[in-house]
C-alpha positions as CSV (number, residue, x, y, z in Angstrom):
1,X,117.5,106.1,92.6
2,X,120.4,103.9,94.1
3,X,121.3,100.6,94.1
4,X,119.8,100.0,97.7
5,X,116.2,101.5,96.3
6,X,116.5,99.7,93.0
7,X,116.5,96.3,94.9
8,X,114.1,97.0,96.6
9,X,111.6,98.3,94.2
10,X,112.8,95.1,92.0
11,X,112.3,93.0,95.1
12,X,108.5,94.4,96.2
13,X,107.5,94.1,92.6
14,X,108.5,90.5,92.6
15,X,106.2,90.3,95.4
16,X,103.1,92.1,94.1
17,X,103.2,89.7,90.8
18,X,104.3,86.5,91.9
19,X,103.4,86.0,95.3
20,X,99.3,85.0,95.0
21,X,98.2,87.4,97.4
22,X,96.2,89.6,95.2
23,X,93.2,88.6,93.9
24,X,94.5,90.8,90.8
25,X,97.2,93.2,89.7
26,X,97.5,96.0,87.1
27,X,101.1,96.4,86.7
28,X,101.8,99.9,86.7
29,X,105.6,99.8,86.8
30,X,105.3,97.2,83.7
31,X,103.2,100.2,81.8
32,X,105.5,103.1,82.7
33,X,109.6,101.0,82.4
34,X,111.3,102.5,79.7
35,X,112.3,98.5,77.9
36,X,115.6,99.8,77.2
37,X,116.5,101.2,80.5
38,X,114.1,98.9,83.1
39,X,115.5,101.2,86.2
40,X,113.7,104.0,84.2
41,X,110.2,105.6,83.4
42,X,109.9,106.0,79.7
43,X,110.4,109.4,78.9
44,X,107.3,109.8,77.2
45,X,105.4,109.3,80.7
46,X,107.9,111.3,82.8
47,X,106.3,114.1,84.5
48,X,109.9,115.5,85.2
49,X,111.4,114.3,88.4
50,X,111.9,111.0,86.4
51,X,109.8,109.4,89.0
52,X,106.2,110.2,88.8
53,X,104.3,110.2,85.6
54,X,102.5,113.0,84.1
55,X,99.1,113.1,82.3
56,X,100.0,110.9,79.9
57,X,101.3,108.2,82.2
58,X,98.5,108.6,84.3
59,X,96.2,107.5,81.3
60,X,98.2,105.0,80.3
61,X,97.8,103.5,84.2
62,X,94.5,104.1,84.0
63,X,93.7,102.5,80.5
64,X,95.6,99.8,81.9
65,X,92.8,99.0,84.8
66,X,90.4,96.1,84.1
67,X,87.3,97.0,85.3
68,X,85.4,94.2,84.6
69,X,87.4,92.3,87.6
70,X,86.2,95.5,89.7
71,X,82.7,94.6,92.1
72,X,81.5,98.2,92.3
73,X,78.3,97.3,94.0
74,X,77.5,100.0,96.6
């Protein structure tokens, strides 16, 4: 990803977290940021195009979800 990208994935991020619009947030890019290289997916999610995550990512998103702030009523 380039510089132009990286700003502005930093920039809608900033946005999701801080601004109040959401009534909640799971942080997914939180989860998946490699802590020593924040531009990157930690390599043990990476499903290859250093981008998406594979299975294990996908858990780890999904383990992430609190579902008791969910209204699941049909």
């Amino acid at each position: 990803m380039g510089p132009a990208a990286e700003a502005v994935r930093r920039e809608v991020n900033v946005f999701v977290r801080d601004s109040g619009e959401f009534d909640a947030v799971t942080d997914f890019d939180r989860i998946l940021r490699s802590p020593h290289d924040p531009e990157r997916i930690l390599p043990f999610f990476d499903g290859g195009d250093h981008l998406h995550p594979d299975d294990k990512g996908m858990q780890a998103m999904a383990d992430a979800v609190d579902l008791t702030g969910l209204d699941c009523r049909p």
